[in-house]
Backbone bond lengths (Angstrom), bond angles and torsions (degrees), N, CA, C in turn:
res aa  C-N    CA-C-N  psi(-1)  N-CA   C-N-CA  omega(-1)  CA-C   N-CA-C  phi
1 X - - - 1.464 - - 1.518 108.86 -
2 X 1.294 123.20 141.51 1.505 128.73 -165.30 1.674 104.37 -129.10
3 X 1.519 122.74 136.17 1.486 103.69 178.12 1.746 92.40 -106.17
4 X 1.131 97.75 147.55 1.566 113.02 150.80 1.363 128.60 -47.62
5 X 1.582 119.97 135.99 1.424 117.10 157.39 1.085 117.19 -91.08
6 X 1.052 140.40 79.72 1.973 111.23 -170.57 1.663 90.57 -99.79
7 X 1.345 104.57 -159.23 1.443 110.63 -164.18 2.232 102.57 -77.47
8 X 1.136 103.08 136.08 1.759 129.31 170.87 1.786 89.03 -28.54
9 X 1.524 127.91 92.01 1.700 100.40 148.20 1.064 136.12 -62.91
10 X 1.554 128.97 130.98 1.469 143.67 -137.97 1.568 94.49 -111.76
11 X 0.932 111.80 37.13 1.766 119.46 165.83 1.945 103.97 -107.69
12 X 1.413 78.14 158.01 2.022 88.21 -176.90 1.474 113.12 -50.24
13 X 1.377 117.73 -27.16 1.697 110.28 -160.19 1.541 112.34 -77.00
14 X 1.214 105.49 8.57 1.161 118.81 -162.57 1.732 131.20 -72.50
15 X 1.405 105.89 92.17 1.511 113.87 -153.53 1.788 97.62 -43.35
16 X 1.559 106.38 145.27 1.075 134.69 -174.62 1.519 116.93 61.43
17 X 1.075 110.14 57.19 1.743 110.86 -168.87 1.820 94.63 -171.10
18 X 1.512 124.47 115.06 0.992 112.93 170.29 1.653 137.27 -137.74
19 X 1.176 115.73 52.41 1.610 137.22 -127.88 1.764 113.18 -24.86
20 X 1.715 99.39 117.72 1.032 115.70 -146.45 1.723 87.93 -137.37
21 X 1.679 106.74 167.41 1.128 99.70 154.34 1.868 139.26 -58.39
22 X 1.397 87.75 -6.63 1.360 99.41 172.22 1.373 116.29 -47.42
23 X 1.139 134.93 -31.44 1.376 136.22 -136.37 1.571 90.17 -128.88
24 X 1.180 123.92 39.71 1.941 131.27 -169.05 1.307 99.52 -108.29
25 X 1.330 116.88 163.94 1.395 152.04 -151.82 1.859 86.07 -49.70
26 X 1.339 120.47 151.97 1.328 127.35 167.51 1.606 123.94 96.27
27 X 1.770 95.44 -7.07 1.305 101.57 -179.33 1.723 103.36 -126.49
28 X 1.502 91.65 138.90 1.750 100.30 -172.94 1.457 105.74 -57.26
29 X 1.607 114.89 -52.97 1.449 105.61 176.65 1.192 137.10 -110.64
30 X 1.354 135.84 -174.66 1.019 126.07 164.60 1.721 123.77 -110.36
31 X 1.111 108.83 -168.34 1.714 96.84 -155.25 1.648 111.31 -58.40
32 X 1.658 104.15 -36.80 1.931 97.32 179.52 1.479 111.60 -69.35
33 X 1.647 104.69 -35.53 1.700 90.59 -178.16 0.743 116.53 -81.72
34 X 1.784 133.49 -20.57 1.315 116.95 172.78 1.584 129.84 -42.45
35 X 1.327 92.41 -45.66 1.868 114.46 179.63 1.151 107.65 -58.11
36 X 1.564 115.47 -48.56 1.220 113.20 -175.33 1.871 116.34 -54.89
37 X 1.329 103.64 -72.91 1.289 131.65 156.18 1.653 103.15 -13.73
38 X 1.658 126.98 -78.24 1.602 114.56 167.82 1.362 123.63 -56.88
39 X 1.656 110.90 -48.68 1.810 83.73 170.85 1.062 149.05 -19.87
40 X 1.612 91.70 -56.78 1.766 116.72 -158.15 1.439 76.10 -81.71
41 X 1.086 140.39 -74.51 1.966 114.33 -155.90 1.307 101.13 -39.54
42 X 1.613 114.09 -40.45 1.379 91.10 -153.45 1.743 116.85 -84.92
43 X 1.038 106.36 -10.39 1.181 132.19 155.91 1.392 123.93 -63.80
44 X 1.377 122.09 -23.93 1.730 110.24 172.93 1.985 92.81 -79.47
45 X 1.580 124.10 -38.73 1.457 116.66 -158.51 1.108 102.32 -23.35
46 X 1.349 117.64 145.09 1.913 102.23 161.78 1.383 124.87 -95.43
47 X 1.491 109.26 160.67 1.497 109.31 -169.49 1.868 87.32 95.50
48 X 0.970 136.10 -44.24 1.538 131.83 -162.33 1.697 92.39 -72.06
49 X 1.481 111.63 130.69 1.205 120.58 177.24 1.742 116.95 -122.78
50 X 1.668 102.51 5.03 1.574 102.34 -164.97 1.232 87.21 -154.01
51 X 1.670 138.22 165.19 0.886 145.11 73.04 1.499 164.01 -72.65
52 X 1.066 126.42 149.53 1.705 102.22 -171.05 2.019 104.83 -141.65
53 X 1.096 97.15 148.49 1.540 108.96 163.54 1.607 113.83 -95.71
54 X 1.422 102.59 139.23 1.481 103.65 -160.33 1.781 92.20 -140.35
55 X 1.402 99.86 -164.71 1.935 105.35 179.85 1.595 104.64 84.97
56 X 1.464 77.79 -160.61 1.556 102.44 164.60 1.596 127.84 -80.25
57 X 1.559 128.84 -15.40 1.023 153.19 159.44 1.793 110.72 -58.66
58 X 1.192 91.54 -50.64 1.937 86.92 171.55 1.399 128.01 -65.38
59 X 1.626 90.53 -32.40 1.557 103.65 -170.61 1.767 99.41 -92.19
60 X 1.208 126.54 4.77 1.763 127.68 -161.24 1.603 128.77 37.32
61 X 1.502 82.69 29.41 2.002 104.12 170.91 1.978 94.73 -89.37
62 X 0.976 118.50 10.27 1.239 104.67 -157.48 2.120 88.61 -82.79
63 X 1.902 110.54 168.82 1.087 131.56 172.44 1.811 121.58 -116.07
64 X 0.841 138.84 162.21 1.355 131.44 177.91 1.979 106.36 -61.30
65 X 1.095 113.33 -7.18 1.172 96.54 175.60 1.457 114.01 -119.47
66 X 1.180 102.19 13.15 2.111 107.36 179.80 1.166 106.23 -73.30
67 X 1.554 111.83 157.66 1.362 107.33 -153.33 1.902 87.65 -102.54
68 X 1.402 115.90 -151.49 1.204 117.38 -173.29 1.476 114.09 -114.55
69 X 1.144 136.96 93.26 1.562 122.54 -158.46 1.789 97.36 -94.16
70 X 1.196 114.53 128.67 1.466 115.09 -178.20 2.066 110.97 -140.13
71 X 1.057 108.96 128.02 1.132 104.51 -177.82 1.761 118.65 -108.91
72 X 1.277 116.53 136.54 1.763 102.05 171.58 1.589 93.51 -117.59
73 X 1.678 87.14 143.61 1.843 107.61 -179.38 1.677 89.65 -97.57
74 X 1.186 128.89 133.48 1.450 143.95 156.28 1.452 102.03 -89.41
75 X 1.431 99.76 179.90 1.836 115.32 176.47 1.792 87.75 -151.77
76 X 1.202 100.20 118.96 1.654 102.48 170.47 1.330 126.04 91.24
77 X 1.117 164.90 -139.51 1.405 153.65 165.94 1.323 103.25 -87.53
78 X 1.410 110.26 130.50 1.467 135.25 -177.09 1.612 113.76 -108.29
79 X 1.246 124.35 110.16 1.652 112.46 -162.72 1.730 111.10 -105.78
80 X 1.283 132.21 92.90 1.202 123.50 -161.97 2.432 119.33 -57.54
81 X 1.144 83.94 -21.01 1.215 103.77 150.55 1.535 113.65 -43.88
82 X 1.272 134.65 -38.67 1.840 131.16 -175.86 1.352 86.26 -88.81
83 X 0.986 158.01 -36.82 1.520 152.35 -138.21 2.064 90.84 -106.03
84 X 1.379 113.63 -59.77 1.299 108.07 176.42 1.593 105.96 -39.82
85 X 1.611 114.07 -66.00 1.534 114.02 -168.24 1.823 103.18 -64.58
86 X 1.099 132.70 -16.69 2.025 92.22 148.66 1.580 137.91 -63.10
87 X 1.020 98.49 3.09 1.981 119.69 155.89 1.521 91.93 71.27
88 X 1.451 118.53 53.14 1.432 100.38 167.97 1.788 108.87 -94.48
89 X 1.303 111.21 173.70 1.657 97.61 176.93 1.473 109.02 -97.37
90 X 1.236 113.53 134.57 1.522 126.03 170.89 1.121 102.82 173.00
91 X 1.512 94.79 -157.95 1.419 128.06 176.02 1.511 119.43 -110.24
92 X 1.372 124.54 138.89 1.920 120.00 -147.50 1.710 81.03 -126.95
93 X 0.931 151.89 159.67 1.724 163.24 150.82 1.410 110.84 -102.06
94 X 1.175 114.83 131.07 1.688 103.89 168.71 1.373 106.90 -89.30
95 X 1.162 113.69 153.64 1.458 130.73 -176.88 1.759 97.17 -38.66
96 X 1.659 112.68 139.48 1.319 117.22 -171.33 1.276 119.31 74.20
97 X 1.790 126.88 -17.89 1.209 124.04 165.97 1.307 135.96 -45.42
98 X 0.891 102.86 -24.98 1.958 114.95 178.75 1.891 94.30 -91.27
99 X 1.222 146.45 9.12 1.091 126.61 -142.51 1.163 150.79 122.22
100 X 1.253 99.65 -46.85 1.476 114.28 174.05 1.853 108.84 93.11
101 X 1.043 115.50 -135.03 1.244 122.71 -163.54 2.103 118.31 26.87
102 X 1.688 93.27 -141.87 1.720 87.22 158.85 1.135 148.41 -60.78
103 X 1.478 95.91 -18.68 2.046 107.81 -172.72 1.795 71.21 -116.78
104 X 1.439 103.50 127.94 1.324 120.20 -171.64 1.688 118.73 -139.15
105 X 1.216 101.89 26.67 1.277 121.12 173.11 1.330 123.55 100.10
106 X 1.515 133.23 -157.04 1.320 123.46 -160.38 1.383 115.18 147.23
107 X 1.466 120.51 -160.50 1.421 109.24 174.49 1.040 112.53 -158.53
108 X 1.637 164.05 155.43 1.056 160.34 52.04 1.564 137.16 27.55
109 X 1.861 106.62 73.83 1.166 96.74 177.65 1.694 108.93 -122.97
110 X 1.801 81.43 -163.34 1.796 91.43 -169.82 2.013 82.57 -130.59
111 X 1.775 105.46 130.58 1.027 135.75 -170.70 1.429 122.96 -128.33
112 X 1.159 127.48 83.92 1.349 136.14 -162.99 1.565 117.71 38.13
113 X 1.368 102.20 57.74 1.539 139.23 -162.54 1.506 104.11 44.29
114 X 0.845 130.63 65.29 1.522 125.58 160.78 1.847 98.92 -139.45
115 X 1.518 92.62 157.09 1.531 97.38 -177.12 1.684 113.84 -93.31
116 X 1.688 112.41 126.36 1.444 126.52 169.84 1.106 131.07 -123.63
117 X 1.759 104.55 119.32 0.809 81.25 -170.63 1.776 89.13 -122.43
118 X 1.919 110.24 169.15 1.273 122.25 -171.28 1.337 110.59 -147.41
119 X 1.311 106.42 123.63 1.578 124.66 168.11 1.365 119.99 -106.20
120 X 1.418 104.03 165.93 1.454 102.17 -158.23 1.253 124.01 -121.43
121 X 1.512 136.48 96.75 1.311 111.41 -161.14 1.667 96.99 -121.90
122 X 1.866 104.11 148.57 0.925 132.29 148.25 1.437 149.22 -44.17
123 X 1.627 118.44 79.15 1.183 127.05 -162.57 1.780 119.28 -27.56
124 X 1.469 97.99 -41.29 1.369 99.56 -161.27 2.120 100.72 -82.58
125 X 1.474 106.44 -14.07 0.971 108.87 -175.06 1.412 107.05 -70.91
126 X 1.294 104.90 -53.15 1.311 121.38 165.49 1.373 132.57 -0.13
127 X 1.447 93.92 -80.09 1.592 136.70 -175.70 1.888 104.89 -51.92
128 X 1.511 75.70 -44.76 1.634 83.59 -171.57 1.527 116.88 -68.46
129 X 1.486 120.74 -55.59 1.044 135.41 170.44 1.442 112.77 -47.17
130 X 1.096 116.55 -21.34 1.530 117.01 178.80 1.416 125.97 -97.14
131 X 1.810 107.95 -3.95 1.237 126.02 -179.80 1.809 93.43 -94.54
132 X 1.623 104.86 -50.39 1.453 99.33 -172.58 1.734 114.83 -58.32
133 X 1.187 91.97 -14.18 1.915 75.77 -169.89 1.080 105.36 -128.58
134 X 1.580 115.86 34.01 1.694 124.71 124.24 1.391 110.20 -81.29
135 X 0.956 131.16 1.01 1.583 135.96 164.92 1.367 135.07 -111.79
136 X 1.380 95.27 0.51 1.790 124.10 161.37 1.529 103.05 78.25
137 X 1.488 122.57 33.46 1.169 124.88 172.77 1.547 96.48 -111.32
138 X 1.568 100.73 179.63 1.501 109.34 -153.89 1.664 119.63 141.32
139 X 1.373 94.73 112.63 1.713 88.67 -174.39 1.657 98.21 -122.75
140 X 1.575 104.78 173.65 1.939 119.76 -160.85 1.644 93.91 -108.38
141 X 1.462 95.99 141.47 1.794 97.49 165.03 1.864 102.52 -129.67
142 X 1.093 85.19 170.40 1.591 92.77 -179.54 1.390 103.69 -83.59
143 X 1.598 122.79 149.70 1.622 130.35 169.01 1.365 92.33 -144.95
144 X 1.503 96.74 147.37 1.337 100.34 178.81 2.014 95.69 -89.14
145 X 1.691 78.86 158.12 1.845 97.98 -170.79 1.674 101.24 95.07
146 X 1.279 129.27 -14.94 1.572 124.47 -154.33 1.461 99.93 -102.73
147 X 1.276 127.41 125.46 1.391 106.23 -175.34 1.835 107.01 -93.60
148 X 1.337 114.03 -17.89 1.788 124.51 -178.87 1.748 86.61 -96.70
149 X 0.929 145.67 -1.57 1.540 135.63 -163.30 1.692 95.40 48.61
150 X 1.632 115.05 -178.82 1.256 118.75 -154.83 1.493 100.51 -126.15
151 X 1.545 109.58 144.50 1.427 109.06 -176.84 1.505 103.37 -74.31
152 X 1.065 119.78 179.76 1.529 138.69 168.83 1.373 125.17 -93.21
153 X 1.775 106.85 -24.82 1.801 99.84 139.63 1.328 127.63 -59.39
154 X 1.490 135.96 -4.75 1.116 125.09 178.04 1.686 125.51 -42.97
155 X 1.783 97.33 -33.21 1.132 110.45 -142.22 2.081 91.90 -94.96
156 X 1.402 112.61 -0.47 1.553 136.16 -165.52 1.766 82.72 -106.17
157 X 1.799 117.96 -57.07 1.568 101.54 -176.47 1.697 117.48 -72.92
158 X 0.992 108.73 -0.08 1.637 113.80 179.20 1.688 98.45 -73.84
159 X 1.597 106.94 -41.35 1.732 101.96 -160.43 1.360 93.26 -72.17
160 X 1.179 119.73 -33.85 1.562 118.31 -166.65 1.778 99.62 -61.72
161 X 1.366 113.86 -66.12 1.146 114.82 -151.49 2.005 119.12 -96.26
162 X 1.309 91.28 8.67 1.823 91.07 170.12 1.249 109.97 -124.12
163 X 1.333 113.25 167.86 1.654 123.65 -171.84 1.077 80.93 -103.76
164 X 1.362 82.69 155.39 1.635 130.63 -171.87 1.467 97.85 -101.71
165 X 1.344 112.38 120.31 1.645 112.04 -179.46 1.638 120.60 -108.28
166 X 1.662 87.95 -20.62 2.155 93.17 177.58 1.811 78.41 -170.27
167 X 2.038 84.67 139.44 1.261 103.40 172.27 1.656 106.24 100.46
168 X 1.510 111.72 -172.37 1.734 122.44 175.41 1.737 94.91 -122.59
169 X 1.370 106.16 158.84 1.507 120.12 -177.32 1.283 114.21 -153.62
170 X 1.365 122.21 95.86 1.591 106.43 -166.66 1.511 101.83 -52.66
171 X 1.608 117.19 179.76 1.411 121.20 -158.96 1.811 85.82 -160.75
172 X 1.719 112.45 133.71 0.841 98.20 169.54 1.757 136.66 -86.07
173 X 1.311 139.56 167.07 1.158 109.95 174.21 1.138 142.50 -97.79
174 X 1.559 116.58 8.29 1.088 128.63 144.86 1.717 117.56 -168.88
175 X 1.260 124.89 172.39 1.413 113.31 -172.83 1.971 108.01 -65.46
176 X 1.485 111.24 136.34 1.581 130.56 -167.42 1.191 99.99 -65.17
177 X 1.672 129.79 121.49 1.251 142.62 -178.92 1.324 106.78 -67.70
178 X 1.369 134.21 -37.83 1.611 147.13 144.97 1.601 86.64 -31.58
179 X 1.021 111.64 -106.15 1.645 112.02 -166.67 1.334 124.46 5.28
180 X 1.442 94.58 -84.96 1.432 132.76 177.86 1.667 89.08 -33.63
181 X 1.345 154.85 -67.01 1.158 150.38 169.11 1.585 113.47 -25.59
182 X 1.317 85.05 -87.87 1.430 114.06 -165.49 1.498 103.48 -43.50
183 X 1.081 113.56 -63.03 1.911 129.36 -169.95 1.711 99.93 -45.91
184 X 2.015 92.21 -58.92 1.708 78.25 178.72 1.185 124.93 -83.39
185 X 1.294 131.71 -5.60 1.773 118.51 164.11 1.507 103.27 -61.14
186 X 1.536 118.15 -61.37 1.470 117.77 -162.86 1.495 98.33 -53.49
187 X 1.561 137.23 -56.90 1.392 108.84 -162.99 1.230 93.95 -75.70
188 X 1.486 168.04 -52.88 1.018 157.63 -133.54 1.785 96.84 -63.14
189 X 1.280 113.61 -62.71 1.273 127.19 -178.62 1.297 122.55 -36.76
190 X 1.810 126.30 -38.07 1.537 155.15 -157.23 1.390 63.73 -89.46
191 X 1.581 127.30 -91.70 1.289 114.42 -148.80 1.595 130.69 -16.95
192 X 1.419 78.37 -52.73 2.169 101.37 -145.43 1.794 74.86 -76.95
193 X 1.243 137.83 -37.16 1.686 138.05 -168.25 1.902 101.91 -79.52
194 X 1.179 111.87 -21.10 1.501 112.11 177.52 1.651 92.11 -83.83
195 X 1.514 128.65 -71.07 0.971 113.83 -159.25 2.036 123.88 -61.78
196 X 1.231 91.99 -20.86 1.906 119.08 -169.28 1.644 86.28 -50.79
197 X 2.089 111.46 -58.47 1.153 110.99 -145.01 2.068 93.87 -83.87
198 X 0.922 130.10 -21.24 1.247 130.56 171.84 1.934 112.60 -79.98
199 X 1.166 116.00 -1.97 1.602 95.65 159.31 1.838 104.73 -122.36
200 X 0.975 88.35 -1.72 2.155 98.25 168.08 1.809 89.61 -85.23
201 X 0.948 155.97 -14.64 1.502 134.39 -162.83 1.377 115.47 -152.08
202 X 1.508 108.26 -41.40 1.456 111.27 -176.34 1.384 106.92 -94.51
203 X 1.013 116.65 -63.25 1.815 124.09 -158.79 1.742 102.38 -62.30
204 X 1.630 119.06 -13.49 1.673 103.02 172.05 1.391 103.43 -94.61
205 X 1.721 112.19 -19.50 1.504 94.20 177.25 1.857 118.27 -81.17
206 X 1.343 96.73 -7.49 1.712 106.86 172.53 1.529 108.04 76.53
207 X 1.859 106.48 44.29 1.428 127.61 179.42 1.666 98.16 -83.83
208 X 1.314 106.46 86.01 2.274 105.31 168.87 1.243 110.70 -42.96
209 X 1.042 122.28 -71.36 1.329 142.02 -149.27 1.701 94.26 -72.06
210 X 1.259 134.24 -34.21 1.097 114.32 -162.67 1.518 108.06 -108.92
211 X 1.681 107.11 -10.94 1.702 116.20 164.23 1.225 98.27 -76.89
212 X 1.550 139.71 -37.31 1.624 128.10 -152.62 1.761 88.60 -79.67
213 X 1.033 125.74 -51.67 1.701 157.42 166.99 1.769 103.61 -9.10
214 X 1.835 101.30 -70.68 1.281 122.32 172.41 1.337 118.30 -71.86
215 X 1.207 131.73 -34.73 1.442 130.19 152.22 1.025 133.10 -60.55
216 X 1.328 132.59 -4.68 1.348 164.31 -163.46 1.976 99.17 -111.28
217 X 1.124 91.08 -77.71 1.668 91.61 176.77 1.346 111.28 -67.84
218 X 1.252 144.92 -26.60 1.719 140.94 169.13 1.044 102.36 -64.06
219 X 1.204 130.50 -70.25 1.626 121.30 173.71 1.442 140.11 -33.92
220 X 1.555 100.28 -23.25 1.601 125.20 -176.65 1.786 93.35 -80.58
221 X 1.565 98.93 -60.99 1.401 105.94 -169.89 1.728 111.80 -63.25
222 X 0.845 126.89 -17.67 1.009 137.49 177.43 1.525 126.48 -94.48
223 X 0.896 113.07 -20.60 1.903 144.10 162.79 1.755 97.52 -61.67
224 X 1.587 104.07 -60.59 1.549 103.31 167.20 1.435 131.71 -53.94
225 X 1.417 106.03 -36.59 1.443 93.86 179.94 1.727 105.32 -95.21
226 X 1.192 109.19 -18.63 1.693 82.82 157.48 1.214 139.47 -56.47
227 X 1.852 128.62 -43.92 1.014 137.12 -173.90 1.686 110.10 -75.51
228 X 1.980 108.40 -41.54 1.521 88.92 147.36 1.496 157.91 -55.82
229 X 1.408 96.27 -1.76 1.365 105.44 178.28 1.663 116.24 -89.65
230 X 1.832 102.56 -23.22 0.924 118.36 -161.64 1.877 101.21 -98.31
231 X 1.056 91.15 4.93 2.305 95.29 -173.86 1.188 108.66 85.01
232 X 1.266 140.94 -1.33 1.069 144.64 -146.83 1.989 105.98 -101.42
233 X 1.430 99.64 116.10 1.852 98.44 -174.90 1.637 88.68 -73.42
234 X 1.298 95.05 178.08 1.656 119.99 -162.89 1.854 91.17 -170.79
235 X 1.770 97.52 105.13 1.425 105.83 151.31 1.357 141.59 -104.45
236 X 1.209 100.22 0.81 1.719 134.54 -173.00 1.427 120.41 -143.29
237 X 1.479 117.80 171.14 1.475 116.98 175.80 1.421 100.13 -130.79
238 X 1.550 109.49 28.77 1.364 114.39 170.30 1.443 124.84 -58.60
239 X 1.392 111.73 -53.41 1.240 120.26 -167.10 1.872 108.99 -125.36
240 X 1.354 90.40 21.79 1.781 88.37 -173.54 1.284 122.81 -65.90
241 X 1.265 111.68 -40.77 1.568 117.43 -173.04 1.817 98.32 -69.81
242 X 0.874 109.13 -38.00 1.325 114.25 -169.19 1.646 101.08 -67.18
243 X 1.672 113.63 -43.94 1.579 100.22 167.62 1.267 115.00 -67.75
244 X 1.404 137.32 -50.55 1.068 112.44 -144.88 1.867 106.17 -110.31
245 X 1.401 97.24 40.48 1.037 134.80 163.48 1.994 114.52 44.48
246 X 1.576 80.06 75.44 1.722 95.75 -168.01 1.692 104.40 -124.09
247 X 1.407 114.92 -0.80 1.343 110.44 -170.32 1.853 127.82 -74.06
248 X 1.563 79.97 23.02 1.631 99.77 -174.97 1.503 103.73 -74.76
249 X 1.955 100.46 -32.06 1.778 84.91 -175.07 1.218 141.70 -79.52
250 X 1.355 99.04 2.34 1.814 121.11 143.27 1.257 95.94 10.83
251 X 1.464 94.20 -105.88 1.562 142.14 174.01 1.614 109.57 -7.54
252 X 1.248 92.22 -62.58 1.756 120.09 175.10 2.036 88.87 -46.27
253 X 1.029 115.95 -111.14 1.600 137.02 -179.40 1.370 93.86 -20.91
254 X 1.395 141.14 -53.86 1.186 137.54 -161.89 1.528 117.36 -52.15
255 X 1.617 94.17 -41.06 1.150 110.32 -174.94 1.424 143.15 -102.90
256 X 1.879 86.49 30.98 1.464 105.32 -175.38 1.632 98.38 -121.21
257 X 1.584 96.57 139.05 1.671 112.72 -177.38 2.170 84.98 -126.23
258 X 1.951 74.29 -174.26 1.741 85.78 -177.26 1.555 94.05 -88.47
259 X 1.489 118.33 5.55 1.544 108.37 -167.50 1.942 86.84 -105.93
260 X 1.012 133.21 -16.55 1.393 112.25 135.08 1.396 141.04 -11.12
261 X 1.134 109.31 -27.69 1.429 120.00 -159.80 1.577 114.93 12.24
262 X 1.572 104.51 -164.85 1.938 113.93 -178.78 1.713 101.83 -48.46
263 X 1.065 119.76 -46.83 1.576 131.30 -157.50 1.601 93.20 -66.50
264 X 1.085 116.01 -74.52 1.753 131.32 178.43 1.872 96.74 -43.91
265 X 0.731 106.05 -79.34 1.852 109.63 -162.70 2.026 98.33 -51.67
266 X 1.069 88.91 -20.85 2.138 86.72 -171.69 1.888 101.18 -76.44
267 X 1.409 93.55 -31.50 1.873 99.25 179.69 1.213 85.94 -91.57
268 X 1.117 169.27 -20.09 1.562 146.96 170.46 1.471 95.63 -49.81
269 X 1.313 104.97 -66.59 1.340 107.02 -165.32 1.784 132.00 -47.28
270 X 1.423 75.58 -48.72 1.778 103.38 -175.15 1.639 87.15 -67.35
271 X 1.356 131.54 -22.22 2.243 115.60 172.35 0.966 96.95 -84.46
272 X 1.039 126.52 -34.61 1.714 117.86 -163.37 1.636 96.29 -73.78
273 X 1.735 132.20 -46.79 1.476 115.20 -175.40 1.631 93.17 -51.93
274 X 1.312 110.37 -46.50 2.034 93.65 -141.39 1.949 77.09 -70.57
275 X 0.744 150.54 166.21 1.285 155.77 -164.70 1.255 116.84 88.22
276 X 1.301 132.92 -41.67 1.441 142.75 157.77 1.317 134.16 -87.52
277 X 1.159 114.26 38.87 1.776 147.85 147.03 1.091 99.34 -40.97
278 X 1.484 118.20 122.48 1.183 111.40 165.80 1.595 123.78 -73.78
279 X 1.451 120.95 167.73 1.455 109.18 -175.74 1.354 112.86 -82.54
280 X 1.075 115.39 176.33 1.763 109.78 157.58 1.439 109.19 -99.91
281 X 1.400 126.16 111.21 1.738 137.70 156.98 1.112 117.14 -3.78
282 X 1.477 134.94 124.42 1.235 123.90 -167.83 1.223 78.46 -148.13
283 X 1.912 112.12 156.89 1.229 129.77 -140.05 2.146 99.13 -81.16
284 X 0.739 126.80 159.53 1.342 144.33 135.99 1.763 135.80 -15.68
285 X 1.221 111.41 52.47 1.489 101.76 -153.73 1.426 111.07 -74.92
């Protein structure tokens, strides 16, 4: 299934746009034309065959001060060089700048004072990633800001969950029953192996920083394989713990000092496993 881009409708209902002071004296547009207005540049680049609206704006979690997350899919060599020469102000990444792998760079700009930002994905990468994880494969890379690094379905929950603003984008049709397995054993597993190796090494030597650290990242990783169990895409680790309802270990971390010592930091650990049980899979509604 493929969605359409046709042109941004410039009526209020209009996901990611919510008439706000945002849209006050000093700025050429307002929230539909703005979109409109960036698409289409970003949409003439060449090689760019898609655009999409992404964030909190796609999903209508967005606030008057969220920025604009927008992605263009190319086919073939993509030169970040065409994107610099529409003279917006920021910062441009060359392909692999962020990293490399799936999240493959992008840029950080400022757009008739509002913040945009745009990443860049690779059609053919795309395609692929969206074949593998109908087959419940799928591997993690590191990003900076990420504390679990990011699966490689990300780039399968993006099609699902942003509009398509110019161009076709296949879309999947629902979260991969393969997946849903696979995703949640593997993060479940990282967890229980993050926390195993932090009360075998750290928590008797009475290392804070590197038990609060590992409890911090198990919980993340483990946040993932809950919501995979549950069908649920995940493009961020913004609000995960908070979905998949782990933000109890707060409490846990809060309440660790260096006067904890080995004894204190080994029961951090040992609450934080019984808390990160994995769920049991429940169907697709």
């Amino acid at each position: 299934m493929s969605t359409g881009g046709e042109a941004v409708p410039s009526d209020r209902t209009l996901i990611g746009w919510t008439p706000s002071a945002e849209d006050g004296p000093g700025r050429e547009f307002s929230g539909p034309a703005f979109l409109d207005h960036v698409a289409d540049r970003l949409a003439g680049l060449p090689t760019v065959r898609a655009v999409a609206l992404g964030g909190s704006r796609a999903e209508g979690t967005d606030g008057p001060d969220s920025d604009w997350d927008l992605a263009v899919y190319y086919r073939g060599p993509f030169d970040p060089a065409d994107l610099r020469a529409v003279g917006w102000e920021g910062e441009v990444s060359e392909i692999g700048g962020w990293g490399g792998g799936v999240f493959n760079g992008g840029a950080w700009l400022t757009v008739d004072d509002r913040r945009v930002d745009v990443h860049y994905r690779d059609l053919d990468v795309v395609e692929r990633e969206l074949a593998e994880a109908e087959e419940g494969r799928f591997h993690v890379e590191p990003l900076l800001f990420h504390l679990a690094g990011i699966p490689s379905y990300l780039l399968v929950a993006e099609l699902a969950i942003n509009q398509v603003l110019r161009g076709d984008l296949p879309r999947p049709a629902a979260y991969p029953e393969k997946l849903r397995t696979t995703a949640a054993e593997r993060w479940h597993g990282t967890a229980h192996a993050t926390l195993a190796y932090a009360k075998a090494n750290h928590a008797p030597k009475g290392r804070l920083t590197e038990v609060a650290g590992a409890i911090a990242t198990a919980a993340t990783q483990a946040a993932h394989g809950v919501l995979a169990a549950r069908g649920e895409w995940v493009t961020n680790e913004k609000r995960l713990l908070e979905r998949a309802g782990l933000r109890v270990v707060d409490d846990i971390v809060g309440m660790l000092t260096t006067a904890s010592g080995p004894s204190g930091m080994t029961q951090a650990v040992l609450a934080v496993e019984s808390l990160l049980e994995p769920e049991t899979p429940r169907p697709v509604q």
